[in-house]
C-alpha positions as CSV (number, residue, x, y, z in Angstrom):
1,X,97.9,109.5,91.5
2,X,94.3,108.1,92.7
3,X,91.8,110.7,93.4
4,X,94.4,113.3,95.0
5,X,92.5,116.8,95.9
6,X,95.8,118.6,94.2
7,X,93.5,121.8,94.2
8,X,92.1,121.0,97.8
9,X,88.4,119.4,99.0
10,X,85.8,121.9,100.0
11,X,84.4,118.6,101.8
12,X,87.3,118.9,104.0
13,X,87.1,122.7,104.3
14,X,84.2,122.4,105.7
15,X,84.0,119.6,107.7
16,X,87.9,120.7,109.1
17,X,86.2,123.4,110.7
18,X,83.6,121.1,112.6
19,X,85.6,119.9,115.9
20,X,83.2,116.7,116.2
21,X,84.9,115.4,112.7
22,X,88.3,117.1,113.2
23,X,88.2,114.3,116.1
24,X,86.9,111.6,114.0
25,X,89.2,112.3,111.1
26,X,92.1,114.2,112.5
27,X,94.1,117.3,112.7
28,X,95.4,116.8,108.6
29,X,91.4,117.5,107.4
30,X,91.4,120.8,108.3
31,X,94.8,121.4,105.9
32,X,93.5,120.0,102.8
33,X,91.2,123.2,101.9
34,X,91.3,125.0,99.0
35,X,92.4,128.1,100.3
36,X,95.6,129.2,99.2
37,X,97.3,128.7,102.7
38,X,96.4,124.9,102.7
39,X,98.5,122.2,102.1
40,X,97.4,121.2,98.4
41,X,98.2,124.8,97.2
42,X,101.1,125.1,98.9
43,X,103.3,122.2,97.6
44,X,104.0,123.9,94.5
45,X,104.8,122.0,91.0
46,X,105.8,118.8,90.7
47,X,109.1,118.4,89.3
48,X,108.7,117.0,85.9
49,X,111.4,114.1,86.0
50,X,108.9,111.1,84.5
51,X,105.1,110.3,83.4
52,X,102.3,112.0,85.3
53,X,99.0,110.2,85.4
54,X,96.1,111.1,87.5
55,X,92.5,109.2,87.9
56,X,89.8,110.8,89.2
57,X,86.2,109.7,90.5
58,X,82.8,110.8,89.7
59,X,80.3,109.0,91.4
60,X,79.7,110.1,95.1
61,X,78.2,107.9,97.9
62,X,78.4,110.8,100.0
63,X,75.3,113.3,99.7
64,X,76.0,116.0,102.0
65,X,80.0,116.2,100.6
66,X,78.2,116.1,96.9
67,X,75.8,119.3,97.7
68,X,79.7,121.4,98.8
69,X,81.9,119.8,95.9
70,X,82.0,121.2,92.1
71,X,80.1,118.0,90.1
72,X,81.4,116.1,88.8
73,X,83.0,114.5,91.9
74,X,83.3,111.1,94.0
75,X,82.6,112.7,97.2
76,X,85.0,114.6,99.1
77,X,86.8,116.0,95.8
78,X,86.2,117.3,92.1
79,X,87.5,115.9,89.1
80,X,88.5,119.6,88.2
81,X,90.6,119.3,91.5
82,X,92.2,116.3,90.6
83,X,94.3,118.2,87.7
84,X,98.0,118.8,88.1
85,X,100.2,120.9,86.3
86,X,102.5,118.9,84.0
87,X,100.1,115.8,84.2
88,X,101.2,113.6,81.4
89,X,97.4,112.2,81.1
90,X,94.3,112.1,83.2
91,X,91.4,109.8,83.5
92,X,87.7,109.8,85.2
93,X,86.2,106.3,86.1
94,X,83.1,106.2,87.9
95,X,83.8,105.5,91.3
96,X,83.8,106.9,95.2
97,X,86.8,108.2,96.5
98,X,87.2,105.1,98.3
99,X,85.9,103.3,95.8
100,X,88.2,104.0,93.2
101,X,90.9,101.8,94.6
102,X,88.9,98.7,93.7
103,X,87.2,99.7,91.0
104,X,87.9,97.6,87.5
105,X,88.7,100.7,85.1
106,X,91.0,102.0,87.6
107,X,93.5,98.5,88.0
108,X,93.2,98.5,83.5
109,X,94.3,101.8,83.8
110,X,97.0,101.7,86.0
111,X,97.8,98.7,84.0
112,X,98.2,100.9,81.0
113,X,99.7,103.2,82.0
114,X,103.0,101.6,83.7
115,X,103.2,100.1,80.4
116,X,102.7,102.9,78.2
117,X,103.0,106.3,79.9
118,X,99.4,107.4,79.3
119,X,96.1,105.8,80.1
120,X,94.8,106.0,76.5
């Protein structure tokens, strides 16, 4: 999983209640809160069938999502967020949300892990 708010954003908390970005991003950002009738806390566990691995972001571009989001964060969601339980492994690279897609540490650790079931 890349940068997944498994706990919810408070970015999108609060900018799902703004109807100016509810029309720019659409309907979904007001369901990924954190509150416990939101989508993320909702989905309950994960099965636990294979290898978990979660990367996470902590460098945000976005200052106004970085003053309502726990640090460390890449924006719009927390590292502490990220975390899943029955994760196999998890890893922080510093990137943006969107950024983490194309960023280096993230394709050597994907890398790693499809080979070896943990990013260490």
């Amino acid at each position: 999983m890349l940068a997944p708010p498994n706990a919810g954003s408070e970015a999108a908390e609060r900018l799902g209640r703004s109807g100016l970005f509810r029309a720019l991003l659409g309907p979904n950002l007001s369901l990924l809160g954190t509150a416990p009738q939101h989508l993320p806390r909702c989905l309950g566990p994960l099965p636990t069938v294979a290898e978990l691995g979660i990367i996470a972001g902590n460098c945000s571009v976005n200052p106004l999502a970085s003053i309502w989001v726990p640090k460390p964060n890449d924006g719009p969601v927390s590292v502490a967020a990220t975390h899943l339980a029955g994760e196999t492994t998890h890893r922080t690279v510093p990137a943006s949300h969107a950024g983490i897609l194309f960023h280096s540490a993230t394709a050597r650790a994907v890398s790693t892990f499809l080979r070896t079931g943990r990013f260490d």
